[in-house]
N, C-alpha and C positions, 0 to 999 in steps of 0.2 A: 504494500500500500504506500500510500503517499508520506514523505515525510516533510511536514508544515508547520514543526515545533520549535517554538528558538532555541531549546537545546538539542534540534533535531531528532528527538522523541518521534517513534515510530507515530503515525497518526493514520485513525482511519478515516476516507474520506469526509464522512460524517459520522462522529461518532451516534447519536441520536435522531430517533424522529423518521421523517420524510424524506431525508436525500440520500439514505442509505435504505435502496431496497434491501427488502428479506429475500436472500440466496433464497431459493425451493420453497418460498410460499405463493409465490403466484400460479396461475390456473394455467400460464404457458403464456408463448410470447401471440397465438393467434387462437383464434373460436368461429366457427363459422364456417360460410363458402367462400370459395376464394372468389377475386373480382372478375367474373368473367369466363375463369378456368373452370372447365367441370372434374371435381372428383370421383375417379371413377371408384366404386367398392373394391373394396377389401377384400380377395378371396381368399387368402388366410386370415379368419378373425382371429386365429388365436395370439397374430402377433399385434394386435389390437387390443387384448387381455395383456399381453407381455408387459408392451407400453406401458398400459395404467398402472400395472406391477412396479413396473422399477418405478415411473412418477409417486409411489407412494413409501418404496421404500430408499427413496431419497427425501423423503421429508425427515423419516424419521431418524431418532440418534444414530450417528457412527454404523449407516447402511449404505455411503454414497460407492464403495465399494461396488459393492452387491449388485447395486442398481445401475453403473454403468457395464458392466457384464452381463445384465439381463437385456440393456440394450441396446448395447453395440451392434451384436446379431440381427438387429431389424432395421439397421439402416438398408441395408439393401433390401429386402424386403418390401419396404414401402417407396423407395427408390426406381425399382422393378416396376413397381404398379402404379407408377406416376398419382402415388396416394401424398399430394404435396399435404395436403394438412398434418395430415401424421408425422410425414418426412419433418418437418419445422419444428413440430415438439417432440420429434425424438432426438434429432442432434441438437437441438437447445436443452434438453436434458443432461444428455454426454456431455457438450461443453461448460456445462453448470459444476458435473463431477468432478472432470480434468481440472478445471480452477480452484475447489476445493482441495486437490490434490497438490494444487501450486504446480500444476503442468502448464504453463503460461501457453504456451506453444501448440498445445495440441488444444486447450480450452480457447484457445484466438482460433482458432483453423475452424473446430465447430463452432461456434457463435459467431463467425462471420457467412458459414454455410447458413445457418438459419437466420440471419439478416437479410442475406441476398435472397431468399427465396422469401421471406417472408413478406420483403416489401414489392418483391416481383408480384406473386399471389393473393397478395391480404393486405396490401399497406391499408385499408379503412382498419384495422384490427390490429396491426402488427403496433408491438409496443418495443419500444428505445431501449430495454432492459437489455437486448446482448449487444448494443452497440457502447454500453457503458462498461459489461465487462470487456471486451473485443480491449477499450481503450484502457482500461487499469494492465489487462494482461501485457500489452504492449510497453507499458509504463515498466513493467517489472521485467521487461525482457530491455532494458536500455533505450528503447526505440520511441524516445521522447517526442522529436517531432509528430510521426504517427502517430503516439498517443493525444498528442493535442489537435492531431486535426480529425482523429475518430469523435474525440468529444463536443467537438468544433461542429462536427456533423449530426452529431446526436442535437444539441441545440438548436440547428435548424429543422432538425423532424417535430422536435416536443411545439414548438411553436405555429407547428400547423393544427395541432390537435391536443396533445398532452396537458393543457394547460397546467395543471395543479405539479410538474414533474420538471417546471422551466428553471425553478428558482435550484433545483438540487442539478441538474444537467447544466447550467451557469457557473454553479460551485463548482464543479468538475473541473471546468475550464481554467477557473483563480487557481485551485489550488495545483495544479499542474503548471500555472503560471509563477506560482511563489516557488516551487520547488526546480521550476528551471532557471529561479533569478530573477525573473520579470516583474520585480515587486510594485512596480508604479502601472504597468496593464494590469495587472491582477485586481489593483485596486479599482480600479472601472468598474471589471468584469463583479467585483463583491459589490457595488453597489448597486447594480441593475438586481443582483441574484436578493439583493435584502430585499429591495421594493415591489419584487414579485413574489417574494417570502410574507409580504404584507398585506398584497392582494391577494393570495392565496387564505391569509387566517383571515382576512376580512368575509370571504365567500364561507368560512365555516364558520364563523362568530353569527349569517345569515342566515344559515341552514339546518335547517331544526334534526333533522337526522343525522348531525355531523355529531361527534362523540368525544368525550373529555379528553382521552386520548388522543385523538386525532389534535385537538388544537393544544396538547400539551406538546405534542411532536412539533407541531407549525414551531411553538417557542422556540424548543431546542434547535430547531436549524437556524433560528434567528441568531442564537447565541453562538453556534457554531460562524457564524456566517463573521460575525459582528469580530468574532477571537479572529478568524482568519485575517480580518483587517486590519488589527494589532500586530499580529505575527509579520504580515509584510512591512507596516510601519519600523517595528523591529529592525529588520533585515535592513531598512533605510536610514536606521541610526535617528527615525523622529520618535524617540522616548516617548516625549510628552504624549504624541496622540497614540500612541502603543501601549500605553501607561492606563488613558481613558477608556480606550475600545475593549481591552481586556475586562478592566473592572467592569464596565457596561455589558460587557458578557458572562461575567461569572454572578452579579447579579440575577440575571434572568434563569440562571443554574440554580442558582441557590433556591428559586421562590419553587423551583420544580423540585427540587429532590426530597424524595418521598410520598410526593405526591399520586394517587394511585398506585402504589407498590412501585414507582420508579425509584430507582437507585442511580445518579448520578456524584457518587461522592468522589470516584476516584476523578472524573473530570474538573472536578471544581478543585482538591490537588492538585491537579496538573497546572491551571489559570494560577493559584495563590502560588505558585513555587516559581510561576515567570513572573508574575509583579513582586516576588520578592527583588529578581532577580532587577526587574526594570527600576523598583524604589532606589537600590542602590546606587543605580546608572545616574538616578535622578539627585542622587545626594539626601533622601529623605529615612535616613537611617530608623526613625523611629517610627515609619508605616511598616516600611521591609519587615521591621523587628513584628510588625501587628501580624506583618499577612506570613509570617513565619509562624507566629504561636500558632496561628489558623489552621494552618495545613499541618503542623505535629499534632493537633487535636484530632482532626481527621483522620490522620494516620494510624492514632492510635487502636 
């Protein structure tokens, strides 16, 4: 994953909320008919039973194993019978495995099979979910440029349709910008991602079906979003507003954790241990010393 931590602290992209889909909780990257294609049936159902097999034992614990051997063998399979719908969410399953496995290579190979076919066949359905791993897995194989223009490209899909998925596919883009140096584009790119981070909690603070969770999540990417702009301040030696963003973000941590059974204390750790680090920078020896007690509390 990305590293975006001023003590270069492993970081996940998001660590909370909405900009960090759930690996193997979605229903697949397409549902439906394709636009236009007809799919023909399936005269082996049984590799249709197989499918849903491994789809289900890669939800579960410490099965991803299992489940990419149950379906590697039906690539071809559904390949053969020009059965694209299946074809999409079965190598979008495999490449979901291989990345769990930290196969960067072989999980970029399938999630970019199931991107191209999905938006050949299905782009009304097809969802930006393997074009965002396609772009981490590239990230972790050194192939930085590629990785920023796969994210680059995932941004321009979410914005035909994705709306609620803009402000976490913008993140992408900063923090791949902070982590190749770019600290003054990055900063752009994090304020378009806050203010569609805003119009997104605004549309669930509207919508009566939306769920405490859901708009706890909205937060947490705000606060995520908000550290991100700190962290490249950081990197640019402006203290002072590295100093505010930070705090302004481990705020909006603090009022969530614990909140519904969330636990974000080691994050808010992590923000008090770089404002210690920034108080010092700043010559304010007796907050450092606060936001020092703060995080040994936590710690303990």
């Amino acid at each position: 994953m990305f590293r975006t931590g001023i003590t270069l602290m492993i970081s996940i992209l998001i660590a909370v909320g909405n900009l960090s889909l759930s690996y193997g909780q979605s229903d697949g990257p397409v549902d439906g008919k394709s636009n236009g294609v007809p799919v023909p049936t399936l005269t082996d159902v049984q590799a249709v039973i197989e499918l849903e097999r491994a789809q289900e034992l890669f939800r579960m614990d410490d099965r991803e194993k299992e489940a990419l051997s149950t379906a590697l063998p039906l690539v071809e399979v559904f390949r053969n019978a020009n059965d694209f719908d299946h074809l999409v969410d079965c190598v979008f399953l495999i490449g979901d495995c291989y990345y769990f496995e930290g196969n960067w290579a072989r999980a970029e190979e399938f999630m970019r099979e199931a991107s191209e076919l999905g938006y050949r066949y299905f782009e009304d359905q097809m969802s930006s979910y393997p074009l965002k791993v396609i772009g981490e897995c590239q990230y972790e194989q050194g192939k930085f440029e590629e990785s920023l223009a796969t994210f680059r490209e995932r941004v321009s899909r979410v914005r035909k349709g994705e709306t609620d998925e803009l402000h976490g596919a913008l993140f992408d883009v900063a923090a791949l910008m902070i982590n190749t140096g770019d600290y003054q584009g990055s900063l752009v790119v994090l304020g378009e991602a806050l203010q569609e981070n805003k119009a997104y909690s605004t549309r669930l603070a509207e919508d009566p079906d939306s769920s405490v969770l859901d708009r706890l999540g909205a937060s947490m990417d705000a606060a995520e979003i908000i550290y991100h702009a700190g962290v490249a301040n950081f990197h640019m030696e402006k203290f002072s507003e590295a100093h505010a963003f930070i705090k302004e973000a481990l705020a909006i941590f603090e009022t969530i954790d614990g909140r519904e059974g969330m636990n974000v204390s080691d994050r808010r750790v992590t923000l008090l241990d770089e404002l210690v680090t920034i108080s010092e920078k700043l010559g304010k020896s007796e907050e450092a010393e606060d936001y020092r007690h703060r995080r040994d509390e936590l710690n303990q």
